[in-house]
C-alpha positions as CSV (number, residue, x, y, z in Angstrom):
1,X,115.1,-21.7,-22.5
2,X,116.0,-25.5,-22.6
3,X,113.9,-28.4,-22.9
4,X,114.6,-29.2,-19.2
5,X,113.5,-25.9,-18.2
6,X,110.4,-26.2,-20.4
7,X,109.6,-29.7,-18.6
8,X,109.8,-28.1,-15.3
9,X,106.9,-24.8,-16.4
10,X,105.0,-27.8,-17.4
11,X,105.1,-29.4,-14.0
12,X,104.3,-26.0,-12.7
13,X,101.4,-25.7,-15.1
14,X,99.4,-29.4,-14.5
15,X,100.5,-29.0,-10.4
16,X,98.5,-26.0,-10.7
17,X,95.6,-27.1,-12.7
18,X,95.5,-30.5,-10.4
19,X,95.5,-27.9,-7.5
20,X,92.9,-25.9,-8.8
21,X,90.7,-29.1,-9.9
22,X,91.5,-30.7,-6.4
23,X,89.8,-27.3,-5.1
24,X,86.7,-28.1,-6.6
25,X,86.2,-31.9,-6.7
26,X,86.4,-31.2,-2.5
27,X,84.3,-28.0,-2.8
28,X,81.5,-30.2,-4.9
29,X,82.3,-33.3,-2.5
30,X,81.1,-30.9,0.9
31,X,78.5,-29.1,-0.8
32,X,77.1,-32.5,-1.7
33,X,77.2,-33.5,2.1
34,X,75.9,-30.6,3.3
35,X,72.4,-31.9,1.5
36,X,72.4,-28.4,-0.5
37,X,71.1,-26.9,2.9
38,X,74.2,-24.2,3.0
39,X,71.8,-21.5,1.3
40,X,69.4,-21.9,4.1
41,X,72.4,-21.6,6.9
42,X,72.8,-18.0,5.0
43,X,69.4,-17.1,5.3
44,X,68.8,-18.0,9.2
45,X,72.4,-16.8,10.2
46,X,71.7,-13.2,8.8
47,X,69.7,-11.6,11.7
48,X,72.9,-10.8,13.8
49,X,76.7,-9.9,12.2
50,X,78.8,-11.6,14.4
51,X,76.4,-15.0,13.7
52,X,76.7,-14.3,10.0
53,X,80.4,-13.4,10.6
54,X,80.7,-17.0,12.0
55,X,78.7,-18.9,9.3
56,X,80.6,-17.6,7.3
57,X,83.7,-18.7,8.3
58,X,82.4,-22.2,8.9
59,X,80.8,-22.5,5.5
60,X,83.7,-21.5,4.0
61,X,86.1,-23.6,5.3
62,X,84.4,-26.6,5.3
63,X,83.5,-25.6,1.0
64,X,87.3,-24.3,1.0
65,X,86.1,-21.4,-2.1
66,X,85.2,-18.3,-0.3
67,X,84.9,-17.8,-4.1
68,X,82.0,-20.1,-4.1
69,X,80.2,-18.5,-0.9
70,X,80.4,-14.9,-2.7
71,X,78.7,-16.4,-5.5
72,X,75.9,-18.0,-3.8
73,X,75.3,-14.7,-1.8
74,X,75.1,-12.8,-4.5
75,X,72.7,-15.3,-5.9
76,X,70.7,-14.9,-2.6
77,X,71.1,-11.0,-2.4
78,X,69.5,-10.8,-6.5
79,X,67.3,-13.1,-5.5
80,X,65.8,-11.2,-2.1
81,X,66.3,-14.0,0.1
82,X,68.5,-12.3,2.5
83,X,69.4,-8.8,2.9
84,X,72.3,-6.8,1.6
85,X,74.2,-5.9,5.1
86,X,73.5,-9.9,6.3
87,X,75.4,-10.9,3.2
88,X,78.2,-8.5,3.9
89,X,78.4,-10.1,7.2
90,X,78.5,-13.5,5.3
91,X,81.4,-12.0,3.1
92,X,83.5,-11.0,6.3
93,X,83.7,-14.2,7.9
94,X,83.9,-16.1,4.3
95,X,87.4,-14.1,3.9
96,X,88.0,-15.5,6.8
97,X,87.3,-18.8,6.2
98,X,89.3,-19.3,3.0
99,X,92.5,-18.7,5.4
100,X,91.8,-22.6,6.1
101,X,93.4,-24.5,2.9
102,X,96.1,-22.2,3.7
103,X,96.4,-24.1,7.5
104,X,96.3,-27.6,6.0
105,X,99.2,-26.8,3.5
106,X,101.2,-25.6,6.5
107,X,100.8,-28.5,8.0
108,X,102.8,-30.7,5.9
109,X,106.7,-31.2,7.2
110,X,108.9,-28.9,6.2
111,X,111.9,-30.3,7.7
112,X,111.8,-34.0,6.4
113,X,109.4,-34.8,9.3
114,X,106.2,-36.9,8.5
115,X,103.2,-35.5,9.2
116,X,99.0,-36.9,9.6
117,X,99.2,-34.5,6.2
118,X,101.7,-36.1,4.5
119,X,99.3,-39.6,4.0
120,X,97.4,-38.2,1.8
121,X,98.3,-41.0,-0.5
122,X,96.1,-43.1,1.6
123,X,93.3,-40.7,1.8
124,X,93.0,-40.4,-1.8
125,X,93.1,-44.5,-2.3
126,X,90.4,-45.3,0.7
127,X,88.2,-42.4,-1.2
128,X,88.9,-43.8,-4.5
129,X,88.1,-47.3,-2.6
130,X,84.3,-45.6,-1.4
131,X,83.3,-43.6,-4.8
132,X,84.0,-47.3,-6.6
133,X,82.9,-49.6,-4.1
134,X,80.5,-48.0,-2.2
135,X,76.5,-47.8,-3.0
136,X,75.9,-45.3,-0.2
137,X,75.9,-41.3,-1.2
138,X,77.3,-40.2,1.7
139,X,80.3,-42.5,1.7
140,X,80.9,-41.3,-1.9
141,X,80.5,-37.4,-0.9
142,X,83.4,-38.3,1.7
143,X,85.3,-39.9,-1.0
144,X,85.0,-36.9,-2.9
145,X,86.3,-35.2,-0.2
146,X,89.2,-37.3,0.1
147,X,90.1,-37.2,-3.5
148,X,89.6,-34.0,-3.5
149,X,92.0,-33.3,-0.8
150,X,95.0,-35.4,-2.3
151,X,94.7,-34.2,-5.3
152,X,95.0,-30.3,-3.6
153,X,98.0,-31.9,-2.0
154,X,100.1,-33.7,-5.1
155,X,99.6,-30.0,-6.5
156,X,101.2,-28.4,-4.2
157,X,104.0,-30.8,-3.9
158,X,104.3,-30.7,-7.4
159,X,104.2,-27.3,-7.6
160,X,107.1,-26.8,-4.6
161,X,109.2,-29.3,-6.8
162,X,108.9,-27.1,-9.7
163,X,109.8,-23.7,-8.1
164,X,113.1,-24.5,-6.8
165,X,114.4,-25.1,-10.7
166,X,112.3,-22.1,-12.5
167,X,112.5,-18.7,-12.1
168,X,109.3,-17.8,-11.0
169,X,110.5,-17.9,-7.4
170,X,113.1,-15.7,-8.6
171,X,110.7,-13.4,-10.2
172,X,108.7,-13.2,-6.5
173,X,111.8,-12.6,-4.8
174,X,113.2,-10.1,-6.8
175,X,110.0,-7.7,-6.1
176,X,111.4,-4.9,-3.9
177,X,108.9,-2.8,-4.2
178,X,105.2,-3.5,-1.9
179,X,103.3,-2.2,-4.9
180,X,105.0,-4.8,-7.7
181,X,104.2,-7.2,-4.8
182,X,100.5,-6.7,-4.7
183,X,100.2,-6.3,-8.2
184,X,101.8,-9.9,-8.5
185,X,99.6,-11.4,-5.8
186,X,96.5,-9.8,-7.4
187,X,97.3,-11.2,-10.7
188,X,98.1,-14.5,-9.7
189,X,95.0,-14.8,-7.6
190,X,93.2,-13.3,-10.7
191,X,94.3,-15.8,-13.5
192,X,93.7,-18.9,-10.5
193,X,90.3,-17.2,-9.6
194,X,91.6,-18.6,-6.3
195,X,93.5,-17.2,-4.0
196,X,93.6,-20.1,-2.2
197,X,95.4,-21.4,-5.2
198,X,97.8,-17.8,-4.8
199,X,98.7,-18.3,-1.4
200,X,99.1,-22.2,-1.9
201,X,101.9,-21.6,-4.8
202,X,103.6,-19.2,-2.0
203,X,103.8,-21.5,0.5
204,X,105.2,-23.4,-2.3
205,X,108.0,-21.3,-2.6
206,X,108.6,-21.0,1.0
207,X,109.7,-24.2,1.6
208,X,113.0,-23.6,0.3
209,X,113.9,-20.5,2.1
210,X,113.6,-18.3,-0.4
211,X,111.0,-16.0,0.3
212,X,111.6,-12.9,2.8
213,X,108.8,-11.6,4.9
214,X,108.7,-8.3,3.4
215,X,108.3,-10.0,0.1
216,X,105.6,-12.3,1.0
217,X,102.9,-9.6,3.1
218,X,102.0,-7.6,0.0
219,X,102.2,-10.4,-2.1
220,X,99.8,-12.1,0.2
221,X,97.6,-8.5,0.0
222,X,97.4,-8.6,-3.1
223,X,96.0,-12.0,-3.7
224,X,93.0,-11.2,-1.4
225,X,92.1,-8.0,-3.6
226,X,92.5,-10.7,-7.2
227,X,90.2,-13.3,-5.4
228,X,87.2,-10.1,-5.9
229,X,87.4,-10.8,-9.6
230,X,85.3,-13.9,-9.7
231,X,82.2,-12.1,-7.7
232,X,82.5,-9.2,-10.1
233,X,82.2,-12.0,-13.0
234,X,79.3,-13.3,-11.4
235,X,77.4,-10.2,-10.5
236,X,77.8,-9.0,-14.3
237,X,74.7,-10.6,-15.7
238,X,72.6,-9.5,-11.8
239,X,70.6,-6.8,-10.4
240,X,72.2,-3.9,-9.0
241,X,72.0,-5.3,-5.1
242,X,74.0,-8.3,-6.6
243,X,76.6,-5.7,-8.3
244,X,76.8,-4.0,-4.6
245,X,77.9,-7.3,-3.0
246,X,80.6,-7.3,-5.1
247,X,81.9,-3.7,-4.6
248,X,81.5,-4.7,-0.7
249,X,83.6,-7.7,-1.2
250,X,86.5,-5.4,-3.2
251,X,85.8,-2.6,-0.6
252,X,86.2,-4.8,2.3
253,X,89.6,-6.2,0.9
254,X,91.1,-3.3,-0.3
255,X,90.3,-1.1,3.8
256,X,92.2,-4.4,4.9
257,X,95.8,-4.0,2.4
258,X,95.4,-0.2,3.1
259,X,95.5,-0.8,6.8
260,X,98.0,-3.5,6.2
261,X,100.5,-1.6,3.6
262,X,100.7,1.6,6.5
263,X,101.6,-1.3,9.2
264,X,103.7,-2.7,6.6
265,X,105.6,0.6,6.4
266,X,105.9,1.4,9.8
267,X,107.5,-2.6,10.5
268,X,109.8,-2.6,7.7
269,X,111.5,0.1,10.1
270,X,112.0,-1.9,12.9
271,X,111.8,-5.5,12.3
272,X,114.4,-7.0,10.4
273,X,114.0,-9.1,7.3
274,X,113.6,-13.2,7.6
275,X,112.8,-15.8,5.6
276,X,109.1,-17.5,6.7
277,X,107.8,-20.8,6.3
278,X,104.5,-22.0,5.1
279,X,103.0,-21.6,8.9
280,X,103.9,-17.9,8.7
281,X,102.2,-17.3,5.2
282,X,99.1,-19.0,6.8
283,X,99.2,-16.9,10.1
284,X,99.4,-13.6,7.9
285,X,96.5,-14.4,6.0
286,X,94.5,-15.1,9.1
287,X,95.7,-12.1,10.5
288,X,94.9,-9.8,7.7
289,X,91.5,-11.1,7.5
290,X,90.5,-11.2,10.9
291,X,92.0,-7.2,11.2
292,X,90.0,-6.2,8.0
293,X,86.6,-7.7,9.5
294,X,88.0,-5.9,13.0
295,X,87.9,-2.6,11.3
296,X,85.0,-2.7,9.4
297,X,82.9,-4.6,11.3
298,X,82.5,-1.5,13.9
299,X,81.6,1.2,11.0
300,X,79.3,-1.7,9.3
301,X,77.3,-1.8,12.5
302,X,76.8,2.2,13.0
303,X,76.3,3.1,9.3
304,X,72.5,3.9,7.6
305,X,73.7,3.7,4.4
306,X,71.9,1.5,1.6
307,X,72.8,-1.7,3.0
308,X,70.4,-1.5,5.3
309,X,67.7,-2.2,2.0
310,X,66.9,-5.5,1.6
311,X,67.8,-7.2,-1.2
C-alpha cells in the first residue's frame, strides 16, 4: 500500500470516529433538553403498543441512538418500572426511529446542488457561538445539538471523500452473495455499535454511483441485526427480564431480514439491477423497519407468552 493510500484509511478512520462522536455530543445535547424526563415518556407511553410504538419512534429520533433507547429500557425493564411487552413495543418504534439520521444524510445534494443541509458550517459556529457565550442551559443544550450535528456531517463528508480512492467501496461492491452482504453490514454496525454509523458510511459510498441495489438491501439487513450487539453488552451484568429485552430486540431484527431476504429473492428475479442514491438507502431502511414492526406487531398483540410478566 502507499503512503497516499495509507493517508486516505486515515481520513476514513477520524471521519468515522468524528461521526460516531458527532452521534453522541447530539444524543447527550437532546437528552439534556429533554430535562432527563425521557424515562418517564417510557413509563406513561407503555399501556397501549401502537402509543409505545410511537414514543418510540419519537424518542429515538430526536436522541438519534436507538442504541441509547435499548439501553434505557433495559434499565427500566431490570429495574420493574415498566413491563416487558411495553418495552418491546418501545423497541419497535425505536428501530424505527433510528431510520432518521439516515433522512438527514440524504438530504445533502448529491448533484452539486446546495441544500438547507449543506450549512452545516454555520450550525456548528452559531452552537459553538451559544456553548461559549451563552449563560442559559438551554441555549447550550441547543448548541450541543448543533455541534453535534456538524460534526455528524464533516464525517460523513469526510468519509464520502475517502471511499472514492480506497478500496473499501470496492470490497462492498464486490459482495455477490446476500449472505457476505449481511455478514458485512452486521460487522460494520458491530465494530461502530451504530448502525446509524453503518448505514451513514453507505450512503457514503452511494454518492458516487457505485453501489447497486442488490448490494446495498442485505448490507443494509445486516447492519440492523449488528446494532443488537450493544443491548446484549448492556443486559450482560442484568436480571434475566433485562437479558429477554435483548433477545426481543435480536428476535425482532432478525423476523425482519428473514422476511426481507425471501422478498429479496423473489425481486432479484424481476427487477433489474440499478445504482441508488443516499435517498434510496434511507427509504429501505424505513421500509424494513416499518415491515418488521408490521409483522410482528400482530403476533405480539395475540401471544400469552412471558412478556406478558412484568418486569
Amino acid at each position: 500500500m502507499s503512503i497516499q493510500g495509507g493517508f486516505y484509511i486515515l481520513n476514513f478512520i477520524m471521519s468515522l470516529v468524528l461521526f460516531l462522536f458527532g452521534m453522541s455530543v447530539i444524543e447527550t445535547g437532546f437528552f439534556n433538553l429533554s430535562q432527563g424526563k425521557v424515562s418517564g415518556i417510557i413509563e406513561w407511553a407503555g399501556s397501549k403498543p401502537l402509543k409505545g410504538i410511537l414514543i418510540g419512534t419519537i424518542v429515538t429520533a430526536v436522541l438519534q441512538s436507538s442504541s441509547a433507547v435499548t439501553v434505557m429500557l433495559i434499565g427500566a425493564v431490570d429495574a420493574r418500572i415498566i413491563r416487558l411487552k411495553s418495552a418491546v413495543y418501545f423497541i419497535m418504534g425505536a428501530n424505527i426511529g433510528t431510520s432518521a439520521t439516515a433522512w438527514i444524510i440524504s438530504l445533502s445534494g448529491t448533484d452539486g446542488r446546495i441544500t438547507p443541509v449543506d450549512l452545516y458550517p454555520v450550525a456548528g459556529l452559531v452552537g459553538i457561538g451559544f456553548i461559549i457565550l451563552s449563560k442559559n442551559i438551554k441555549l447550550y443544550n441547543i448548541g450541543t445539538v448543533l455541534v453535534g450535528f456538524t460534526l455528524i456531517m464533516s464525517g460523513i463528508n469526510g468519509m464520502s471523500s475517502s471511499l472514492g480512492t480506497i478500496n473499501l467501496c470496492s470490497f462492498f461492491t464486490d459482495l455477490k452473495s446476500p449472505v457476505f452482504g449481511i455478514f458485512a453490514g452486521a460487522l460494520t454496525s458491530a465494530l461502530t455499535q451504530s448502525s446509524s454509523a453503518g448505514i451513514g458510511i453507505l450512503q457514503a459510498m452511494t454518492k458516487n454511483g457505485s453501489v447497486a441495489l442488490f448490494t446495498a438491501v442485505p448490507i443494509i439487513l445486516g447492519q440492523n441485526i449488528g446494532t443488537c450487539v450493544t443491548a446484549w453488552i448492556a443486559a450482560a451484568g442484568s436480571g434475566r427480564n433485562a437479558k429477554k429485552v435483548a433477545a426481543a430486540h435480536l428476535l425482532f431484527n432478525v423476523s425482519g431480514v428473514i422476511m426481507w431476504i425471501i422478498l429479496f429473492y423473489i425481486l432479484r428475479s424481476f427487477v433489474p439491477d440499478f445504482a441508488v442514491s443516499p435517498l434510496s438507502i434511507a427509504l429501505i431502511h424505513t421500509l424494513f423497519n416499518i415491515s418488521s414492526t408490521a409483522l410482528i406487531l400482530p403476533l405480539l398483540t395475540v401471544s400469552r407468552l412471558t412478556l406478558t410478566t412484568k418486569g
